[in-house]
C-alpha positions in Angstrom: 82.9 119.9 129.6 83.8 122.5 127.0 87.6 121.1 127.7 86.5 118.1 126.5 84.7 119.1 123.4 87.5 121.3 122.4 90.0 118.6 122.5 87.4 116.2 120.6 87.1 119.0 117.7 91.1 118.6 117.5 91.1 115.5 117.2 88.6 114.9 114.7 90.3 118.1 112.5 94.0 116.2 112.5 91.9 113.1 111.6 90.6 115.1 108.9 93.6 116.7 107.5 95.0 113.5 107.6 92.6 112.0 105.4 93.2 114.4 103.0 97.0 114.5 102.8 96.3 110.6 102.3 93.7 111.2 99.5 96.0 113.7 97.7 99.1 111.7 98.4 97.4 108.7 96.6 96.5 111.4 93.9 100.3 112.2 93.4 101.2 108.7 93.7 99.1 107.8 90.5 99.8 110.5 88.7 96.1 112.0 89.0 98.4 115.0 89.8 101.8 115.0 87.7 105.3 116.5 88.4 105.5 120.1 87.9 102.0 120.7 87.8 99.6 122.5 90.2 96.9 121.2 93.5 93.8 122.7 93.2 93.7 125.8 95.2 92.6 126.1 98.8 89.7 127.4 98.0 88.8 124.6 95.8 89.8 122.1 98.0 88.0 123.2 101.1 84.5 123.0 98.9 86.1 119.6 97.5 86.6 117.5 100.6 84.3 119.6 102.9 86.4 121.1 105.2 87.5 123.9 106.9 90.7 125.9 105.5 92.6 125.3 108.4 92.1 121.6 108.2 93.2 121.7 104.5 96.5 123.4 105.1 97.3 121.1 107.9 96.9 118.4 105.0 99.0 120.9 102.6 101.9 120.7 105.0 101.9 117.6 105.8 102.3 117.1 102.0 104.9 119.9 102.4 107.0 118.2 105.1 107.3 115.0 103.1 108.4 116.6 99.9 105.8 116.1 98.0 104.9 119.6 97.0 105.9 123.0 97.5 104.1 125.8 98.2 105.0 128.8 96.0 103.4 132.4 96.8 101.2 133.3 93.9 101.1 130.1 91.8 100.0 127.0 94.9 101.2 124.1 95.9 103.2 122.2 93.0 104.0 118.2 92.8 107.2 117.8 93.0 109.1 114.8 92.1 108.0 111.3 92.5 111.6 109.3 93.4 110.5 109.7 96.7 108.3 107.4 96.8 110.8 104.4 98.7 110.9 103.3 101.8 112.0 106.9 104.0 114.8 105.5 106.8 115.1 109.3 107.9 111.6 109.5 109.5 110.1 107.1 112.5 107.0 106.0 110.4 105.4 102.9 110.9 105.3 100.3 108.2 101.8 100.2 108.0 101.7 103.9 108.1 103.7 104.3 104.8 101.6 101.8 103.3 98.6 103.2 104.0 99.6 107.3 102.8 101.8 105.6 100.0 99.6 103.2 98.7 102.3 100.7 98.1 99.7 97.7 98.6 102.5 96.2 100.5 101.4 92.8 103.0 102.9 91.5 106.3 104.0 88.6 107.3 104.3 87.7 111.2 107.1 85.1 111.7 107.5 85.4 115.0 106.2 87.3 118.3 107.4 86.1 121.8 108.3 86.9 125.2 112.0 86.1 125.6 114.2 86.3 128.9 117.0 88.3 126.9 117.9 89.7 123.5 118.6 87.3 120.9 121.8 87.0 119.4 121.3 88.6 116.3 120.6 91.6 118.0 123.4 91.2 120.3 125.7 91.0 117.1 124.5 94.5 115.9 123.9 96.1 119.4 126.8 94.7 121.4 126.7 97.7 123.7 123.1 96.4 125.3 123.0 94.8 128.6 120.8 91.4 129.5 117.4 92.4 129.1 113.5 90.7 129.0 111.8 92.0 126.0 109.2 91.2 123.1 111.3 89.7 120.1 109.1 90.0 116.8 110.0 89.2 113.2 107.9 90.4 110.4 108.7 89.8 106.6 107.4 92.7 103.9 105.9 91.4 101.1 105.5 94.2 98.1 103.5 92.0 94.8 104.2 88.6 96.6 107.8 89.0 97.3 109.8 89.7 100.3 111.2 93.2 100.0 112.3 94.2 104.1 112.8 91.9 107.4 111.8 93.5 110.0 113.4 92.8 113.4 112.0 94.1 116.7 113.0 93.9 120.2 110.4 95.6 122.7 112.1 96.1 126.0 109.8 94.8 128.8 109.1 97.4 131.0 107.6 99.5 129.4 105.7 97.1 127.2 104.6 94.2 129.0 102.6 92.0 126.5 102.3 92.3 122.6 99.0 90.8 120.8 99.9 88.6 117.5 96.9 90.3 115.3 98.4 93.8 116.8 101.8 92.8 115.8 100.7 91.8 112.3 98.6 95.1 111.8 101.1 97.6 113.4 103.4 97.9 116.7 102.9 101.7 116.9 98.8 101.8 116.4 99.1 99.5 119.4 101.4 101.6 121.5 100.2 104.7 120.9 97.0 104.6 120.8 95.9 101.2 123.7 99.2 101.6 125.9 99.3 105.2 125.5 103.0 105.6 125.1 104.0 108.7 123.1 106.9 107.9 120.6 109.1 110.6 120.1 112.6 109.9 118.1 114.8 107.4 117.2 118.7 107.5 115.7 119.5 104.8 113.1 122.8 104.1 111.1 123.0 102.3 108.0 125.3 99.7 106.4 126.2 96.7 104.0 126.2 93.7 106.3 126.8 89.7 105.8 123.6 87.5 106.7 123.2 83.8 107.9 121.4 81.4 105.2 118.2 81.6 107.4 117.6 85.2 106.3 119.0 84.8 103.2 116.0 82.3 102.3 113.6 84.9 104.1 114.6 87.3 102.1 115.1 85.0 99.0 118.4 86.3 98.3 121.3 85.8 95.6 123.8 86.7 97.8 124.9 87.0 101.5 125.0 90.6 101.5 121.7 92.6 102.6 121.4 96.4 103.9 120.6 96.9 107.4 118.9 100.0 108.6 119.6 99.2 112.5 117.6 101.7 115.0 117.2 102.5 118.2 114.1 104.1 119.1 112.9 106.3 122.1 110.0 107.7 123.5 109.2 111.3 124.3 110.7 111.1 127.9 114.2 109.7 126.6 113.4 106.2 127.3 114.5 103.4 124.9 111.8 100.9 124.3 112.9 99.2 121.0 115.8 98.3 119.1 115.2 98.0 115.4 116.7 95.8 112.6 115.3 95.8 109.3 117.6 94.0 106.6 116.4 94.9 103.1 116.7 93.7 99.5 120.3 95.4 98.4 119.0 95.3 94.6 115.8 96.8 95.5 117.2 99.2 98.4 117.1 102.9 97.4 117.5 105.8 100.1 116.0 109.2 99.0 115.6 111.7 101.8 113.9 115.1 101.4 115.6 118.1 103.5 113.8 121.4 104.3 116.2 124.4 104.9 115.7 125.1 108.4 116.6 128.6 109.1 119.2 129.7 112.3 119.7 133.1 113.5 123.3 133.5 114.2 
C-alpha cells in the first residue's frame, strides 16, 4: 500500500514539474521573460506555482536540458536565446509534445492510417536495408497558421503494435504507446539530407520545387527493439536545425 502511494506522489510531482517547465517555457516563448534576463528565484517560484522546491527544480532542468536557461551560481537561472525555438531533430519528442511546451499552435492533419501487409515503397526507397514486414503505415501533414510546414511518414512494425486508433493517430502516436500499450520508448538514430520528391508530396507540401529535407529515423524502444521507421520531409525554405549541446564531462 505505502508502495503504491509512493509511486502515485511521483507521478503526480513529474506531472507537476512538468507543468511548470511548460508554463515558464510559454513565458520564454512570449517574451514574458527576455534573453539575458533573470527567472524568478526558487524561492519565489515555489510560493508562485505552489509547489515543493524539489518539484521546481525538476521543472528548472528540464528548462536546463533544452537550452533554454542556464543556471549560474549566485545570479539564477538566465533566458538564454530564443533561435531555438524550431523543430529539435536531435531529441525523440513527439509532435504533439513540442507543440504543446512550445506553444507553436501548430494543427494535424491525418491523411492516412492503415494496416498494410508490407512497407510501402517510399519507405523502401529510403530504408532499402529493411526486410518484408506487416506494419501500421500513417501519414500526417503539419499545419503551422494554415500551411503545411512537415509530412510526417510512419511505419509501426506489427508486432509490437498490433492496432492503431485514427483519433489516437491524429492526437499523438507516443501518448498512445506509452501510456495505453505500455511500451517504453527509449532512442532513436536519424540522418538528414536534401532529397528529390514525387509531385504527390510536392502538392502536400505545396512546394516550388522538387527538393524537400528529409529527417529519416529509426526508432527503438528501451529493450533495443525497433518499432518504427520515421520520415518526415519538411519545407526546405522554412527548415532550420539548431541543436543545443551540454558539455558532458569524462574522466580520462
Amino acid at each position: 500500500m505505502n508502495m503504491i502511494l509512493r509511486k502515485d506522489k511521483v507521478k503526480m510531482t513529474k506531472a507537476k514539474s512538468e507543468l511548470i517547465a511548460q508554463d515558464l517555457a510559454s513565458k520564454i516563448k512570449h517574451q514574458q521573460f527576455k534573453e539575458g534576463e533573470r527567472l524568478p528565484s526558487e524561492n519565489q517560484l515555489t510560493e508562485l506555482y505552489g509547489a515543493s522546491r524539489e518539484t521546481v527544480r525538476k521543472a528548472l532542468q528540464q528548462l536546463t536540458s533544452l537550452g533554454l536557461i542556464q543556471k549560474i551560481k549566485g545570479k539564477g537561472s538566465i533566458v538564454l536565446n530564443l533561435e531555438k525555438f524550431s523543430f529539435p531533430i536531435s531529441g525523440i519528442s513527439s509532435f504533439a509534445e513540442l507543440n504543446k511546451s512550445l506553444g507553436m499552435k501548430a494543427k494535424t492533419k491525418l491523411l492516412n492510417d492503415e494496416m498494410v501487409d508490407d512497407l510501402p515503397a517510399i519507405f523502401k526507397k529510403f530504408f532499402p536495408e529493411q526486410k518484408k514486414h506487416a506494419g501500421i503505415y500513417v501519414e500526417r501533414l503539419r499545419m503551422i497558421n494554415d500551411e503545411p510546414e512537415v509530412l510526417d511518414c510512419d511505419f509501426l512494425f506489427n508486432p509490437p503494435i498490433t492496432e492503431l486508433p485514427s483519433e489516437e493517430a491524429e492526437k499523438s502516436i507516443y501518448n498512445y504507446l506509452e501510456n495505453k500499450l505500455g511500451l517504453d520508448i527509449s532512442y532513436a538514430t536519424k540522418a538528414i539530407t536534401v532529397e528529390e520528391i514525387d509531385a504527390d508530396l510536392q502538392e502536400k507540401l505545396q512546394l516550388d520545387s522538387k527538393e524537400a529535407v528529409l529527417v529519416a529515423s529509426h526508432n527503438f524502444l528501451a529493450d533495443t527493439t525497433l518499432f518504427q521507421l520515421t520520415l518526415s520531409f519538411h519545407n526546405p525554405k522554412k527548415f532550420k536545425f539548431i541543436d543545443f549541446a551540454r558539455r558532458q564531462k569524462i574522466k580520462l
